[in-house]
N, C-alpha and C positions, 0 to 999 in steps of 0.2 A: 300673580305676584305673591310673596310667599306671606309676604307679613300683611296680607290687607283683611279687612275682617269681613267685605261685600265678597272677596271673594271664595275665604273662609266659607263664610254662608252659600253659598253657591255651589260648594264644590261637597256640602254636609256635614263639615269639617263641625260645625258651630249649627248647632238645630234653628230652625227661625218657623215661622209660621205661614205655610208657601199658600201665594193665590193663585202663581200661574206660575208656568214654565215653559217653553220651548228651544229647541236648538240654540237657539240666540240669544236668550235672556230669563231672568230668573224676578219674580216679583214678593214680597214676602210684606209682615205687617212690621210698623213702623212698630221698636220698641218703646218710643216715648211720642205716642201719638199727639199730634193737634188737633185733630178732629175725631168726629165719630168712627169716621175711617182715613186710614191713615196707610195706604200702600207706599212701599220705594219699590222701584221697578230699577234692573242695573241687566248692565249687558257683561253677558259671561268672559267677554275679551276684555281684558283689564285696561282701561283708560281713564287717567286721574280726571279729568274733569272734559266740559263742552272744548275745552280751549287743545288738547290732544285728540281731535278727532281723525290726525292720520293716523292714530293708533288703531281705529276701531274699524269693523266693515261695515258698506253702506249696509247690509243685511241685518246686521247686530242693531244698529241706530235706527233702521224701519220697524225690527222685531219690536222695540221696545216704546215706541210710538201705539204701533197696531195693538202693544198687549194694553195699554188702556181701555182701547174697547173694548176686549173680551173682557174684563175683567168688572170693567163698568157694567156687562151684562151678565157676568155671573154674580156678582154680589145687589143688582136688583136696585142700581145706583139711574135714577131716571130724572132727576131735577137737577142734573150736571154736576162737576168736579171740577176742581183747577189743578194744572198740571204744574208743576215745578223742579230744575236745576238749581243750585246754587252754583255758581263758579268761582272758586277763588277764596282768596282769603275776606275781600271785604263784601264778597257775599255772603260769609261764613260757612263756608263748604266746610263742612266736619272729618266729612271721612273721605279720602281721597281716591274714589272711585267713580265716576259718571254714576249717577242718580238722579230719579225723576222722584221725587213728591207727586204722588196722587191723594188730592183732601177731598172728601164730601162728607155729606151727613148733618148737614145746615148750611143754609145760608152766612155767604163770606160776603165781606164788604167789598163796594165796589174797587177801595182802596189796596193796594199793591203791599203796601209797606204804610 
């Protein structure tokens, strides 16, 4: 998509700070982290959010599943992570690409929201 900025970022367009990459998807550091680590993992085939997944292949949405663990193992990440989409607006999806929030680096509360 021409005007999206995940996939700016993905394609080099817009520099970002990459943890992982493969065929299928692209993982880079959050600009406005919440945590001590702060990954988005997004898949290189543009799909605005969970709710357009005819858009995406099952490939693209396993790649970017599976790059949490590699990535949980190259950054040395062993007392877990929580994984997250937002979808939507009253999820407050910001940027309208499929993206997963990977947070660790302390202790999060059992609470959701």
């Amino acid at each position: 998509m021409k005007d999206c900025i995940f996939c700016k970022i993905v394609s080099g367009e817009i520099p970002s700070k990459k943890y992982y990459e493969d065929d299928y998807c692209f993982a880079f550091a959050d600009l406005n982290p919440q945590m001590p680590f702060h990954a988005l993992i997004v898949p290189k085939e543009h799909a605005a959010s969970l709710a357009e997944l005819d858009n995406l292949s099952d490939a693209a949405l396993a790649a970017c599943l599976r790059a949490a663990q590699k990535i949980a193992e190259q950054n040395n990440i062993t007392d877990g992570y929580r994984f997250i989409s937002n979808c939507g607006k009253h999820a407050s999806q910001s940027v309208q690409h499929l993206h997963f929030h990977m947070l660790a680096g302390r202790q999060l509360s059992e609470k959701i929201v």
